[in-house]
Each structure stands twice: as C-alpha cells, then as structure tokens.
N, C-alpha and C positions, 0 to 999 in steps of 0.2 A: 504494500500500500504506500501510494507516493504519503501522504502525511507522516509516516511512519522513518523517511528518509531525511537525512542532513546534507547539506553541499559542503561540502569540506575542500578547502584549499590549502596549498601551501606555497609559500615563496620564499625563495634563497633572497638575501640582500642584495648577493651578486651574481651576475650570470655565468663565470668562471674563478676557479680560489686558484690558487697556489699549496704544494706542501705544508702542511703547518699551518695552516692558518685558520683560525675559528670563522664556520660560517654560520649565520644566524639565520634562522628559520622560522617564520612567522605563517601560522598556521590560525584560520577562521574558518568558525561555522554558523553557518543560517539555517533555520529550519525552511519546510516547502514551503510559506509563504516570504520568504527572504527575509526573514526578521532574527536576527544576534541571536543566539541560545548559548550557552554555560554548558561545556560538555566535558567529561574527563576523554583522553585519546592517548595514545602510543604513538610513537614514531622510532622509525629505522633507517637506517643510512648503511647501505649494504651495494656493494662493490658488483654495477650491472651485470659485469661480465658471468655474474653465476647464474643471473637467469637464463642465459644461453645454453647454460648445460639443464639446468632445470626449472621449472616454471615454479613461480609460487603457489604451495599446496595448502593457507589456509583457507580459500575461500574468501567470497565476497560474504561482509556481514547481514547485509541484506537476508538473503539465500540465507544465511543462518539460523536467524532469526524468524524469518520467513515464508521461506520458502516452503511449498508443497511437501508432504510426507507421508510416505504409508504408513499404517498399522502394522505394529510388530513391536514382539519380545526378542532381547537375543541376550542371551547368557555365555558367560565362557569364565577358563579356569586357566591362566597362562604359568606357563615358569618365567622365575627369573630373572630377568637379564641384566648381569653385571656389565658396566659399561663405565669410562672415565668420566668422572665429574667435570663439568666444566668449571673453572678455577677462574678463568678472564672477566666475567662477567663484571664485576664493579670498576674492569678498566672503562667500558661505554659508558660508566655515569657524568655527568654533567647537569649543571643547574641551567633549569630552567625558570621565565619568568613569565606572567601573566600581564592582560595588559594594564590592568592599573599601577603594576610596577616600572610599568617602559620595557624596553626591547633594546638589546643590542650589545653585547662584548665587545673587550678590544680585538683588536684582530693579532694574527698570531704573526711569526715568519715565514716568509715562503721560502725558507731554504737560501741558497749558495745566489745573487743577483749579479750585475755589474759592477765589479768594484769589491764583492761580499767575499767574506770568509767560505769555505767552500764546505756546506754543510752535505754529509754525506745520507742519506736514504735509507733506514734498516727498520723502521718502524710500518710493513706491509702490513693488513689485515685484510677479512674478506668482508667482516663488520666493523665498522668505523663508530656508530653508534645504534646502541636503544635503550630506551627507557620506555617503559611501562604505563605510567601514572602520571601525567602534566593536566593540570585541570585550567581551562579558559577564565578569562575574565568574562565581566557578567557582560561585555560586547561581543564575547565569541571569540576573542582572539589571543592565543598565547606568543611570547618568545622563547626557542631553543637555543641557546647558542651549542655549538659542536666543535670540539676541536678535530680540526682533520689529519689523519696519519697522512704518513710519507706516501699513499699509493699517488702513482699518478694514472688516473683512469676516472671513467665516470661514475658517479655515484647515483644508485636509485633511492628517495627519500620516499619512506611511505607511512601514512598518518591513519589511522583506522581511529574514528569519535565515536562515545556510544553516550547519551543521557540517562539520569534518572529511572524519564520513562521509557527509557529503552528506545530509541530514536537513534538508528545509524548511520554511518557514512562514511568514506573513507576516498583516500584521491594520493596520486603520486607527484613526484615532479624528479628531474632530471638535474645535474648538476655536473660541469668538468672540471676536471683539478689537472693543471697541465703546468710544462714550461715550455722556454723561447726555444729553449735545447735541451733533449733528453737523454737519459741512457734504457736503452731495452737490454738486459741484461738475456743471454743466451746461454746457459746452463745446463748440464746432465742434474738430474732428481738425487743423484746419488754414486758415487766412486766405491770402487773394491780398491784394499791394497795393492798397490805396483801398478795400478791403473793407468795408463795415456790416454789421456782426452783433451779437447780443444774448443777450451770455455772461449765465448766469443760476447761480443755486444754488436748492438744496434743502435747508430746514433743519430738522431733525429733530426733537422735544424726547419726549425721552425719561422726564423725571421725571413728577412726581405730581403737581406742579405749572404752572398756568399762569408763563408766562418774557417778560418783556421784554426784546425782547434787538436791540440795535445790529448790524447786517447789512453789511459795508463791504465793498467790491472796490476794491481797488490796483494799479492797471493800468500796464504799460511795452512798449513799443515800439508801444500804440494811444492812443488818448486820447478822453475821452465827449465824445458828438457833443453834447449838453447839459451845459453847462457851470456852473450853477446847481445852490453849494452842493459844487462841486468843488473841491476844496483839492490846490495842486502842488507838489511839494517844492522844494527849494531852488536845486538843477539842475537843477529842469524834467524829471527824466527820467521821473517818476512821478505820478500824479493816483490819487487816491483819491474814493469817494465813498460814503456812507452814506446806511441806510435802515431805519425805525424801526418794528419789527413786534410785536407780540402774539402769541404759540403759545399752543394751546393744550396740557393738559398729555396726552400720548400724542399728542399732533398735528405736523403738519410745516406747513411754509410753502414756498413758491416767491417766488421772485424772478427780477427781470433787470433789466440795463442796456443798452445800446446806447453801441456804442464803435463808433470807424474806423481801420482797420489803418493804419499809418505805411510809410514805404520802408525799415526795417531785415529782420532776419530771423528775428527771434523775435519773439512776444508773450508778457507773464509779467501770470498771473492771478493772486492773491492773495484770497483768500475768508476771512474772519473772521465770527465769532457772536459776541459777548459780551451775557452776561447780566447784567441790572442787580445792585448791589447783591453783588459779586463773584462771580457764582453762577457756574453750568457754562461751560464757554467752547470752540470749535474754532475752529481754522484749517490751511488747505490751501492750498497753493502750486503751480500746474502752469505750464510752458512750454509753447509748440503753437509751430511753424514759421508763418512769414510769406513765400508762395513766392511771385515774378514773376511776372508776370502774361506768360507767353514758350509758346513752343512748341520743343522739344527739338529740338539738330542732333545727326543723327547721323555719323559717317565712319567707314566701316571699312578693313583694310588685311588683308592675307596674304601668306603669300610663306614658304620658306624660311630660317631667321636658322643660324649660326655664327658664334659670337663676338657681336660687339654690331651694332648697326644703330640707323641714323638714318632717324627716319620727320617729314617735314614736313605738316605739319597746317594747310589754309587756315582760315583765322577768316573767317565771312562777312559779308558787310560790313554796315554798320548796327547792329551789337552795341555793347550795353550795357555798357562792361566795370565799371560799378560795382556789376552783379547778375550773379547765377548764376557756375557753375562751369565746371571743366573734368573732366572723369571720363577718366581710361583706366583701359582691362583689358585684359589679357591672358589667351589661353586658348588650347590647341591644336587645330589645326582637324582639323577631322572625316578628312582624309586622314594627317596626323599621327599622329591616336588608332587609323587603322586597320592601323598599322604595329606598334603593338604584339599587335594580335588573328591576322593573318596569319603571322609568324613562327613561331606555334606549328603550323600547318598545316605550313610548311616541311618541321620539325625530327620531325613525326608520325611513331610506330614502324612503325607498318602500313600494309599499303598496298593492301587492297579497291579498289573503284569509286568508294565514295563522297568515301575518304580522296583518291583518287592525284585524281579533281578538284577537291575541295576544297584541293590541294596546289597548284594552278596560277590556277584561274580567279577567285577573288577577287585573285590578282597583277596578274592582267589588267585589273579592274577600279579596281584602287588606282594603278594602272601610265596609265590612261586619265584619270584623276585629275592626276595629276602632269604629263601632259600638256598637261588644259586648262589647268592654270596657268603652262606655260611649265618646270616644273621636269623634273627627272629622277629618281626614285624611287631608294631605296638599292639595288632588288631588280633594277635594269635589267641590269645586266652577269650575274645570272643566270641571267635567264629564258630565252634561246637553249637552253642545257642543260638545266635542267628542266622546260622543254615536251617538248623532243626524248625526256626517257627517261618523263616522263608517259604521254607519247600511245603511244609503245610497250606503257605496259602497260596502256593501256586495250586496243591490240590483242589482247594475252595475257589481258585478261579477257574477251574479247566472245565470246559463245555461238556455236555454229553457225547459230541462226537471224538472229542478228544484233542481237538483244538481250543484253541485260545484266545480270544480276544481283551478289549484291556478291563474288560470287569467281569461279572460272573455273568452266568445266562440268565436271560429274563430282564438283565440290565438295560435293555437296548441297546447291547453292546455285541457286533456278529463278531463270529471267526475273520481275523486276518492274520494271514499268510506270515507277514515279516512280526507278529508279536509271537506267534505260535513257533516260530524257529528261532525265536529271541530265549520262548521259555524253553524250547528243550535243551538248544547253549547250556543256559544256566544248571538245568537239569543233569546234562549229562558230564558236564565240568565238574558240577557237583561226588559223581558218582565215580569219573575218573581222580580226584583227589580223596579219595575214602570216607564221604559220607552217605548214609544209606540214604536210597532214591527207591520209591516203588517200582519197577517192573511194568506195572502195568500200566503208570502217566506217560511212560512214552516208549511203553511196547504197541501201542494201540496203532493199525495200519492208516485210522483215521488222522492221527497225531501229523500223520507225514503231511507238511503245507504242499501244497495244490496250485499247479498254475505260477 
C-alpha cells in the first residue's frame, strides 16, 4: 500500500572524495503525501564492486512487510554451525547527527597530493561503513559523517527507514573515491616457499597531462631475483626497486618485476607513483601469505567428554617444526546434535501413527549410534518403556484390514499407504533390535501398502 511507503533519499556533500576523507551523508524522508516524518534507518557504505559478484539478498522492505504470502507452518531442527566471529565491526562506527544538531564533519586527507608527503594505501575494506540505529530529526532529515578507507573504487551507500508505524523505504546513491594518478596493484592471492612470481602494477594517469613518473616496488619477506639497480635497507629486511615511465595523459601503464619468495610467512608489497616535479602521486601497500610448501595432516577424535579430557595427539614424524601450525576445533558430532532434535519427539502432545513412531524409532536409531561408538545414549534406560507403550498403540491404531492410517478406525481416518509402511519401519526396527512385536500386526498380507 502506497500510504504504507516512505521516499527516502540520500546525498553525499560531494560528488567525488579522495582516500581518507570523511564524506557526509545527509539522508531525508517524507511520507506518501511529501510531508517530513521522524524515522529510525541504517545505512551502509559497501564497496560496489561486490554487487557484481552478488546481488543484495535482503530484500526490499516493502515486500517484507508487505508483500503477499501463503499459508504455512514450517518447523526445523538445525546443527551447529561454528563459524568466526566477526571482530571489525565497531571499526564502521561513526557519529552521526540529526538535523537539529546541523550536518557536516571536517573532512579528512586524501592521501599523498602535489607537493604532499607521500601517504601510502593499506587500509582496503569491502565495508567502509554501517551503523544500525541513526534516528531523523522531526524534518526527516539526519547527518552521517563516514570516514572513508584507503579503497579507491566506488562506493554503494544504502539507507533502509522504517517508523513507529511501520512505514518503509529505503533508496541508494553512488559515490567515487579516486585520484589524479593511481596505482592498481597486480598481485598472486598467495606465494609457496622458493616461489618466482612477477608482482606487477597498473598505473593510471588521470590528468590532462602527459606525467613522468618514478614507479618503485619495496618488497619484504621476497627479494628481486635481479639484483641490478636494487637498493637494500639497512637491515636487509627490505629491497626496493625503481622504474622510469612516461603516461600518457588519460593513459595507464603496466609494469612488473620478478621476485623469489623467502622461508618466512608473509610477503609485503609496497607500490609507489610519483610524479616529476611534485605532481600527482599514489601508493598502496598489500601483505599476501607465504605458505609451505607441505600437504595437510589430519586427526580426528570422538567420544563422549564430562568435565575435561585429555586427548594425545601423535606429531608425524619428519615434521618441520619451524613451518606450519597446529589447528584444533571443536564441534558436536552428529549423534550429539541429534539428541537435541529427538527429545522433542519424546515430550510430543499427540499421539496419531505418525507421532507415536516418530516417538520411538529415531531412539532406535540415535540408540545404534551410540553403540557403534562404544557409548551408551542418555535415552537407554528409557527405551524398554517406551517401546513397550508405543507399540501398544500402534496396536490401538491399526485398522481391521491391517493397515494404518493416522488414527484409529471409525476416526474418519482411511488406510494410507506411506503411514502404514511408516508403522511397520517402526515395527519391525523394533523387533530387529530385540523388542517383542506381535506377529501378527504385521504378518497380516493386508499390512502390505498397496499401490
């Protein structure tokens, strides 16, 4: 419903930043007849190039709130899943202000200019900002200021408002962070020890003019396999090498070098431009891993723990122990996680066909479980008992012809096919794990589903 909708805007103060520099974002919303509303919103500042690989998956709010829907229950019982926390999050925080407070931060640096110190680039992200929770003035209109990292790329800024009365809307805008002259840094993901590769850049030039410009890579933990014209620093930890180009103006350049990975664990790239005569200048700094040259062991272990436990781990012989690591994790095993899903079957109010075997035979199964590993399941000292009043009332449910359906006969409940092979499963699991089963619930030729 249009009443139900907000216009949401938003605008950078400027149509292009630089590196570093705080852009401020001024974000208004009207409701459908254009008049100011007081909304709480979110906004995000996420580096476009990722919608290229994938589209955003939450949805318009509208639609959410909204949108058409069927009828339907849906239940489930997941495991698990351990995954790393994310730690960065309170780096995107940043104040924001409303507008009876005013609008507008200082602005930041944009890095290395004419004339400037030559600030290098290592602060990439794929999120530059978000925050949550920024609530409007009572005109509708908040300020964000955002400090922008080192990327130089576009950014997508996106504001989703929702009201009180649940009133949404949401809206993006576009934003570039560039220089006069850049560097594209061209790099392998990752070096094995004794590795040859031929780290390269791409340089940009962006003015009106052709640029001469000193091109240098300042390499650590590899070192150029030509050594002519390579200058080292003073602890050797570093070699640097230069190379002396012509752009033209709207043109780029390529380059590369050829270096050899060392026995540490990182390699640190270092890419500088400068232009003659103080002109435009960039540089970028990236790390990449340096991995051994090795083939992963693995060991695993299970068992049942209470309280703590000691587990001995053989080291195989031959190992390096001046490279690689040691990893453990921890997770609950699959017989573990199915003790949380079975329980509620137990404790089920009803008790049909479907329920009273689903009340027993995955026991059986989680029960079979704990066997092959030697242990004994919490549910063992029950099962005698609730087999015993189970299979009585699958007795009490089973038809005269000897099928099943999900309640008794006269229920208006007929024989079907997939409950009636559900009960004799249970049935005959039952009697293949040594509980007695009558004979004759499903010796009956009628027993057998049909069709």
């Amino acid at each position: 419903p249009k009443i139900k909708q907000l216009n949401v805007s938003v605008t950078p103060d400027k149509p292009q930043y630089g590196p570093r520099d705080t852009a401020n974002f001024t974000v208004k919303a009207t409701d459908s007849a254009g008049q100011p509303v007081q909304t709480d919103l979110s906004l995000a500042v996420v580096d476009k190039a990722i919608f290229a690989l994938a589209a955003d998956n939450s949805g318009k709010l509208v639609d959410n709130f909204y949108g058409n829907r069927a009828l339907g229950v849906r239940t489930a019982s997941s495991l698990a899943i351990l995954r790393a926390q994310n730690k960065a999050y309170d780096r995107y925080a940043a104040p924001s202000t409303g507008a009876a407070a005013g609008g507008g931060g200082a602005k930041g640096g944009g890095g290395a200019g004419a004339g400037g110190a030559l600030a290098i680039r290592t602060n990439l992200q794929d999120t530059a900002f978000w925050k949550g929770s920024v609530t409007t003035g009572a005109d509708g209109t908040a300020t964000i200021a955002v400090p922008l990292p080192d990327n130089l790329t576009t950014w997508r800024v996106t504001t989703k408002a929702i009201t009180s009365d649940t009133r949404v809307g949401e809206n993006v805008a576009d934003v570039l962070v560039s220089k006069p002259l850049l560097v594209r840094p061209v790099l392998p993901r990752f070096l094995l020890q004794g590795d040859t590769a031929s780290p390269g850049a791409i340089v940009h030039n962006y003015t009106n003019s052709d640029q001469q410009v000193d091109v240098s890579l300042t390499v650590t933990g590899t070192h150029f396999v030509d050594a002519s014209g390579v200058t080292t620093s003073t602890d050797g930890t570093q070699q640097t090498a230069t190379q002396h180009v012509t752009i033209k103006a709207g043109g780029e350049q390529k380059l590369q070098w050829n270096v050899q990975a060392g026995t540490g664990t990182r390699a640190g790239f270092t890419i500088a431009a400068r232009s003659a005569h103080n002109g435009p200048s960039d540089a970028v700094g990236i790390d990449i891993p340096i991995n051994p040259f090795t083939t992963p062991e693995v060991t695993a272990a299970s068992g049942e723990v209470t309280g703590s436990l000691s587990q001995t781990v053989l080291i195989p012989y031959g190992v390096d122990t001046n490279i690689g690591a040691m990893n453990i994790s921890l997770s609950a095993s699959l017989a573990g996680s199915a003790l949380d899903g079975v329980k509620y079957n137990i404790d089920y109010l009803y008790s049909d066909t479907e329920q009273t075997v689903s009340r027993f035979l995955p026991l059986l199964y989680v029960e079979d479980t704990f066997k092959a590993a030697g242990q004994k399941s919490p549910y063992s000292d029950q099962l005698p008992n609730l087999l015993s009043s189970s299979i009585q009332r699958l007795y009490a449910l089973q038809h005269k012809d000897g099928g099943w359906g999900y309640w008794e006969e006269g229920s208006f409940s007929p024989d079907y096919p997939y409950i009636t092979a559900y009960a004799l499963e249970g049935l005959l699991k039952a009697r293949a794990d040594g509980f007695s089963v009558d004979d004759g619930a499903i010796g009956s030729r009628d027993a057998v589903p049909q069709g």
